[in-house]
DONU-459070 format. One record per residue: residue in one letter; x, y, z of N, C-alpha, C in turn. Coordinates in steps of 0.02 Angstrom, whole numbers, plus 32768, in hexadecimal, padded with zeros to 4 digits. Example, Ala and Ser with C-alpha at 12.3 -4.5 7.8 and 13.67 -1.06 7.14 Angstrom:
a82947EE4818682677F1F818682947F5B8186 s82827F90816282AC7FCB816582858002818A 
This chain:
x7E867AEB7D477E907B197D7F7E4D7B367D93 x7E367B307DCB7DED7B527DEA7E087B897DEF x7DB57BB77DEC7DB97C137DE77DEC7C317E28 x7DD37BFF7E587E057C1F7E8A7E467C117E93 x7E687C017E7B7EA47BDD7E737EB87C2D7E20 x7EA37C177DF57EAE7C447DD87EA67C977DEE x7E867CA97E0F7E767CF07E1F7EB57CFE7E58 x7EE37CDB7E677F147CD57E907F557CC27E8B x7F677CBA7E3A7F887CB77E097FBE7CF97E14 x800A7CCB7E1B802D7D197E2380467D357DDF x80497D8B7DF880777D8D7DA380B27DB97DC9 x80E37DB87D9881277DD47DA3810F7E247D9D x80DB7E1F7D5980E27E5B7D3E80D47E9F7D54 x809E7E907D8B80917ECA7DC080BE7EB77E13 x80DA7F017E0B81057EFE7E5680C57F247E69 x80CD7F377EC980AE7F557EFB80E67F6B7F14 x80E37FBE7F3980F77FE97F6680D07FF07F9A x80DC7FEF7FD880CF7FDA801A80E48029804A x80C98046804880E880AB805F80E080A28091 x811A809B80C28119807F8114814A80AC8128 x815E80EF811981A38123812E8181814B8156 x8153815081568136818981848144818881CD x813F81D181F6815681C08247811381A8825B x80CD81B08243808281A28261808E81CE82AD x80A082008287809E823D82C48056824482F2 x8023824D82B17FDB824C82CD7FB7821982EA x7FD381DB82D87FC681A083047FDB81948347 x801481A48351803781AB838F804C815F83A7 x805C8144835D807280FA836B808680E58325 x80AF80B2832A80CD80AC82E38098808182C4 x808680988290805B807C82758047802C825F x809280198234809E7FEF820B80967FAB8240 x80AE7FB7828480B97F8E82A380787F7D82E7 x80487F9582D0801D7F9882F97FFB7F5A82EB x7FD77F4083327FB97F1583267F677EFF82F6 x7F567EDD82D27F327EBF829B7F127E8A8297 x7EFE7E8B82BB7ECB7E2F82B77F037E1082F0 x7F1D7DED82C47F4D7DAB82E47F9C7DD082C1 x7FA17DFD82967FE07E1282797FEC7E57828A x80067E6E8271801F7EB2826A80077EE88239 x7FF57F3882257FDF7F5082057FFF7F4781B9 x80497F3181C1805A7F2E817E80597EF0816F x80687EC2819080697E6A817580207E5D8162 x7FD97E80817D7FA87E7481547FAF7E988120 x7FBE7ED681057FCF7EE680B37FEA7EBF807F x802C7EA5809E805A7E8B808280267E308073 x80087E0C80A47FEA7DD3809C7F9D7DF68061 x7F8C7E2980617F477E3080327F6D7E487FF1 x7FAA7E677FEA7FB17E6F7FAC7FCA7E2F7F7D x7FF37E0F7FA47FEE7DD57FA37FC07D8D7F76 x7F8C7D9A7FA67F4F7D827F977F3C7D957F63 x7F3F7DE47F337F387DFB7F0F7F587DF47EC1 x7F907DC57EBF7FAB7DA07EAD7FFE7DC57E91 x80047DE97EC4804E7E097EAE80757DEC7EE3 x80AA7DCA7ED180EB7DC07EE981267DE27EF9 x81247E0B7EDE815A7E4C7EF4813A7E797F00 x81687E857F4B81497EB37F7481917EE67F95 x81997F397F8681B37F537F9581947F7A7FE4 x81B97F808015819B7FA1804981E17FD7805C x81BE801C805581DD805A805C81E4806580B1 x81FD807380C082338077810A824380AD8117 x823880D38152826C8105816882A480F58171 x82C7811381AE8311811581CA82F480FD820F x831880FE8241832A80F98281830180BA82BC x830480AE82EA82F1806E831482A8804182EE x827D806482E98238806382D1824D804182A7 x826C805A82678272802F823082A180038223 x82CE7FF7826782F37FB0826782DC7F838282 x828C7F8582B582707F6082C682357F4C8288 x82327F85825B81FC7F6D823482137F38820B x827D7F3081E982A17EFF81D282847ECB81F7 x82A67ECC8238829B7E86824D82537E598249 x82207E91825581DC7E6D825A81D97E568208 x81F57E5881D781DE7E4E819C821B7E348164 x824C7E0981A082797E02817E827C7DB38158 x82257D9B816682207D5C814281F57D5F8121 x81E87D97810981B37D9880DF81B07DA280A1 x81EC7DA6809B82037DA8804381F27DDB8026 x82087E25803D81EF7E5F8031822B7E7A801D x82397EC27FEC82677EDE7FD282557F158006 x82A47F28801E82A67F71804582B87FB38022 x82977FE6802482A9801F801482C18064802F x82E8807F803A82E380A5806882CA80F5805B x82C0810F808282A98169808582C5817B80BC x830B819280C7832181A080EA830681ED8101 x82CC820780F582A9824E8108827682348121 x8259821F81608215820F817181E782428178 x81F88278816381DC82DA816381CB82C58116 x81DF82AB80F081D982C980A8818982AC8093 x817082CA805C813582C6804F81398278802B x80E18255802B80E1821F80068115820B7FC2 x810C82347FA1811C82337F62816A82237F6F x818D82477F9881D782327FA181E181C97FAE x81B081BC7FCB81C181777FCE819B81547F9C x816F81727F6B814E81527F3E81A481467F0E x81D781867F0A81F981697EE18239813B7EF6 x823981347F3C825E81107F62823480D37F41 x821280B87F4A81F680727F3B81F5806E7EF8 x81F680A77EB681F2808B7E758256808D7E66 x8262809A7E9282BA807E7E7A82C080407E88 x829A80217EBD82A97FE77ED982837FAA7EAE x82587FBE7E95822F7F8C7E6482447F5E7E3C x82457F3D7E3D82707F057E0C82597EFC7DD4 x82917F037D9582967F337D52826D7EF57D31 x824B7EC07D44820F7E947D0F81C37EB07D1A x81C27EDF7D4E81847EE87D5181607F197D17 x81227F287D0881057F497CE780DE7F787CF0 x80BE7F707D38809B7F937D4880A27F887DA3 x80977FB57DD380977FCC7E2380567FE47E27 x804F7FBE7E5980137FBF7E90802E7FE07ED7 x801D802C7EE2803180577F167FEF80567F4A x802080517F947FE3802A7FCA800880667FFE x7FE5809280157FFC80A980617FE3806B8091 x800E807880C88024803080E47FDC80398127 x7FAF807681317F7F8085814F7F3980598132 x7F57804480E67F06802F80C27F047FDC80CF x7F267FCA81137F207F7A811D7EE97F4F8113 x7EB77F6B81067E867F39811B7E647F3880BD x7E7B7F51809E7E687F48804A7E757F028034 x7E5B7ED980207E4B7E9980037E737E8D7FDA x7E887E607FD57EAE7E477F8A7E837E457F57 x7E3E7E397F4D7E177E287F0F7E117E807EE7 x7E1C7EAF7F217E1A7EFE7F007E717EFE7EED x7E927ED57EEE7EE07EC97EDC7EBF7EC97E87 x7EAF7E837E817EA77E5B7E4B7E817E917E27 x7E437EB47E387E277EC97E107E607F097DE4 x7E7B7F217E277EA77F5D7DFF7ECD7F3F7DB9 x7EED7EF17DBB7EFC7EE17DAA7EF37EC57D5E x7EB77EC87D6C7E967E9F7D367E7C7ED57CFF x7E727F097D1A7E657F537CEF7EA87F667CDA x7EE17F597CDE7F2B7F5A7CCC7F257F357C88 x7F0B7EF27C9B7F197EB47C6F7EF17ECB7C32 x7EBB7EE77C337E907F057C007EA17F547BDF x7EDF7F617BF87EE47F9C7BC57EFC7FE77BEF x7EEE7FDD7C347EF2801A7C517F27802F7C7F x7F3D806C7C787F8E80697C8C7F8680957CCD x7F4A80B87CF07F4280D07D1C7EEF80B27D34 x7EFC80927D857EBD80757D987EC180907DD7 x7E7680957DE57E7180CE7E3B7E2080A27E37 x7E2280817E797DFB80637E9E7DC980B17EC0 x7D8180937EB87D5480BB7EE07D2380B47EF5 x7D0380A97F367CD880A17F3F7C9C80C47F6F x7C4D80C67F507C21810F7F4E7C56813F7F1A x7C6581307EFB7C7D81667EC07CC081957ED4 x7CE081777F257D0781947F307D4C816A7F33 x7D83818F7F0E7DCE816F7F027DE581527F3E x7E1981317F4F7E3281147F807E6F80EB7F4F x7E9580C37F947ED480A17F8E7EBC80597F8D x7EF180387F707F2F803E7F3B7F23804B7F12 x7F5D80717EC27F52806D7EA37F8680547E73 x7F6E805D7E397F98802D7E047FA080567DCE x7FE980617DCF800E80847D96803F804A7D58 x802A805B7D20805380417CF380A380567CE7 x80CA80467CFA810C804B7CE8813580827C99 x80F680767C8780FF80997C47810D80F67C65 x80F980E07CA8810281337CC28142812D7CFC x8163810F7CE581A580F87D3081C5813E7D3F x81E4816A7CF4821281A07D0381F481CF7D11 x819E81DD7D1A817E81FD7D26817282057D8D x817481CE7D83816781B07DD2819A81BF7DF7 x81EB81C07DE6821281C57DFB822E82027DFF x820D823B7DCD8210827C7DEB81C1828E7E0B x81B182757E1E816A827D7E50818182AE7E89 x81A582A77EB581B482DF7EE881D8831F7EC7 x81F283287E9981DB83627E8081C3838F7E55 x819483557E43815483827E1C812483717E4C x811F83577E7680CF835D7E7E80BC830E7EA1 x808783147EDA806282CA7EE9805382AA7EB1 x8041825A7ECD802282317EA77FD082347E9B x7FBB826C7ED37F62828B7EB77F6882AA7E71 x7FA982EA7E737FB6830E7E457FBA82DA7E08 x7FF082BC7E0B800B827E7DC37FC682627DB2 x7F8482577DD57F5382257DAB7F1E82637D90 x7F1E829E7DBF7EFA82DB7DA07F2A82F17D60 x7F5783027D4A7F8082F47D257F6A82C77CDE x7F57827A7CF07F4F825B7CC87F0E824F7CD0 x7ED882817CD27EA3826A7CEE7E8082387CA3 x7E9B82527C747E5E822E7C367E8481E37C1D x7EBB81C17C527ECD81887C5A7ECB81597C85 x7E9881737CB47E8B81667CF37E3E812D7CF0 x7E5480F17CF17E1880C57D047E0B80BA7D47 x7DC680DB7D557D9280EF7DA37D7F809A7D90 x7D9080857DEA7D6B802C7DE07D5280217E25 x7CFF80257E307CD0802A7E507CE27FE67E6E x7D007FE27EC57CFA7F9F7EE67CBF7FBF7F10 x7CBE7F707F397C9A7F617F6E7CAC7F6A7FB9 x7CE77F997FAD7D107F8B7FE87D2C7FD27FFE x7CFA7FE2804B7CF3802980577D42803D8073 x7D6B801D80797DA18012808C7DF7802A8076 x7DDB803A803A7E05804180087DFE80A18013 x7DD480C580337DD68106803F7DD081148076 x7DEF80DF80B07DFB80F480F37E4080F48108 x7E53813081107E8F813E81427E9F811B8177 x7EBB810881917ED6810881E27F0181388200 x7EF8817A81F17F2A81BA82117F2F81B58276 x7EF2819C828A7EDF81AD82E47EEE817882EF x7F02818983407EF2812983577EAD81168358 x7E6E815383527E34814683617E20811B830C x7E3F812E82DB7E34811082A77E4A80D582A7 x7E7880C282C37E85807082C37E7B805B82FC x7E5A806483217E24804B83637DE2802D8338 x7DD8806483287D82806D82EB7D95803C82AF x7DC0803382947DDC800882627DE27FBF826D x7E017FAB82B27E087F7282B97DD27F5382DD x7D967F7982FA7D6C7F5F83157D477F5082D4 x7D377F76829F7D247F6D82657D1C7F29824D x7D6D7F1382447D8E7EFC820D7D787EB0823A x7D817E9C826C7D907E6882987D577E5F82CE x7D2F7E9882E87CFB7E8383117D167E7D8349 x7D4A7E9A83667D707EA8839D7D957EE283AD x7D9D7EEC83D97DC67F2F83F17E057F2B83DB x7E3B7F6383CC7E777F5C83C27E897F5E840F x7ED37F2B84097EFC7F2584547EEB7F718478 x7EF17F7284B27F107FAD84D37F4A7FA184CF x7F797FE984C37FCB7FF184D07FD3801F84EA x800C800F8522801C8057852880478073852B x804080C8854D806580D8852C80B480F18504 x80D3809F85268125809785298116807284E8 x80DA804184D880E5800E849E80D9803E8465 x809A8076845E80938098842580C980D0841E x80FC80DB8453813581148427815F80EB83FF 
């Protein structure tokens, strides 16, 4: 088997959560479904985690039109649905929407807000690979600063699943801070938001060397 062939190797054992419930109030457009290169903001997540070599992929959902179009756009993609029927409620409420939905072989979750599209699969693998060596909490950073995804060991599931009420998932790794493996990428990407449309204007010209579409503004409500 060549390195690259191996570095792309799936395992069962790590699932991914995909946090796509939000209204992207501050965007003033649904996020998930925005345009991305040639795809969509979430079908490139879903294709780099992918790449990253996880096969199960949970994607957290609101309620109402938005997120029956987000079904359809992603209904061949072999994705597990979750729902958060509160699109008001804080992260953490759909962090535990997606660890119910996880499928009970995994060992460890890789948590992705569905804004951090443009993160690489090889910063997948690496989270991954610091798992494989011993570490049950991994947080990607780069210039010395944290960012998304990250990778929780399972060994913390009932912990995770009262997450909305104790506390964020910043709180849960400050919490475990002296279990926490810091893993220096290359990839400034992993600590950029997309909250504005001006951020994913600035993002996709970035990412691609082109302007994002104009839409307006009947396509972004």
């Amino acid at each position: 088997m060549t390195k690259a062939k191996d570095q792309r190797q799936k395992t069962s054992a790590v699932a991914a959560i995909i946090l796509a419930a939000g209204q992207s109030s501050r965007m003033g457009a649904f996020k998930p479904l925005l345009p991305f290169g040639s795809k969509t903001v979430i079908e490139t997540c879903i294709e780099n985690i992918r790449d990253g070599g996880i096969e199960d992929i949970v994607v957290v959902a609101g309620m109402g039109p938005r997120a029956d179009e987000l079904h359809r756009q992603l209904q061949n993609c072999g994705v597990i649905f979750a729902i958060n029927p509160d699109s008001n409620s804080a992260m953490s409420a759909s962090v535990v929407c997606g660890v119910h939905a996880v499928p009970q072989q995994a060992k460890a979750v890789v948590i992705n807000p569905v804004d951090h599209a443009a993160v690489s699969g090889e910063v997948v693998r690496m989270l991954i690979r610091e798992w494989q060596k011993g570490a049950r909490l991994v947080k990607p950073t780069w210039n010395k600063r944290g960012g998304h995804p990250v990778l929780v060991d399972l060994h913390f599931r009932n912990e995770l699943l009262m997450l909305d009420a104790t506390g964020d998932l910043k709180k849960f790794f400050s919490d475990h801070g002296d279990e926490v493996r810091r893993v220096e990428t290359e990839s400034k990407y992993i600590a950029r938001d997309m909250d504005t449309w001006d951020d994913y204007r600035a993002l996709h010209q970035e990412v691609f060397g082109v302007p994002a579409p104009e839409l307006s503004v009947g396509e972004r409500a």
